[in-house]
VMD Tcl script that draws the C-alpha trace (Angstrom):
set ca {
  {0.76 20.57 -2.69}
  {3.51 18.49 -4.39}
  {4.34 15.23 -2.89}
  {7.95 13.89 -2.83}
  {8.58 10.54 -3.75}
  {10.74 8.06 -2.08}
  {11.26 4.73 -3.43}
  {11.77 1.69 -1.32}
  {12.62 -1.97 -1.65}
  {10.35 -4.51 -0.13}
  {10.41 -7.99 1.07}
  {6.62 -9.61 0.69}
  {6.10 -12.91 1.29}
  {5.13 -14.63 -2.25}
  {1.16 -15.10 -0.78}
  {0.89 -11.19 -0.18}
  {2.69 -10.56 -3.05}
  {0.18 -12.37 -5.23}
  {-2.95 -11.01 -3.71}
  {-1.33 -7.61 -4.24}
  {-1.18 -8.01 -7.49}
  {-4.77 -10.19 -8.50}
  {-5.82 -6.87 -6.50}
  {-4.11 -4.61 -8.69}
  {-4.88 -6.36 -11.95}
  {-8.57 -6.40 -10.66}
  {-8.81 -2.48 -10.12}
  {-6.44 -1.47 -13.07}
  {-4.17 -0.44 -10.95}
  {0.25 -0.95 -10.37}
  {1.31 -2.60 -8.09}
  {3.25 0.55 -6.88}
  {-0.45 2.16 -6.94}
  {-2.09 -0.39 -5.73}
  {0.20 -1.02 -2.23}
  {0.05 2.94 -2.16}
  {-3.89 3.28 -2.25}
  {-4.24 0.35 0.44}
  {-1.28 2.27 2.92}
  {-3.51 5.59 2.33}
  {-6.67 4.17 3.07}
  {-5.38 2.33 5.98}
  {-3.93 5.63 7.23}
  {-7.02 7.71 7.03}
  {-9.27 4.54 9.05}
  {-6.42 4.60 11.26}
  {-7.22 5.60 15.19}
  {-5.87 9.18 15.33}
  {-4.30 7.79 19.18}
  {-2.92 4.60 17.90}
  {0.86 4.25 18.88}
  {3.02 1.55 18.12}
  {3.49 -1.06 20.24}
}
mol new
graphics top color blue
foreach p $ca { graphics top sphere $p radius 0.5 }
foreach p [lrange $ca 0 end-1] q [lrange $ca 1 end] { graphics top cylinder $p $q radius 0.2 }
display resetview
């Protein structure tokens, strides 16, 4: 299955933005990879029900 890519621009606060990338440099990872891994693993723990607010 081929995935499309999209590419987005981001506002991060500077904190997040740092831990993102100690995180990344830590696993040998992008950023880009890195914010991408955590939104897929957060996705498949996600509730199958949950809604937005």
């Amino acid at each position: 299955m081929k995935h499309e890519e999209v590419r987005i621009t981001l506002r991060l606060p500077a904190d997040i933005h740092a831990w993102l990338v100690a995180a990344a440099k830590r696993d040998r990872r992008s950023l880009n990879s890195e914010i991408v891994h955590r939104l897929e693993v957060g996705r498949d723990n996600a509730p199958a029900d949950d809604q937005s607010p």
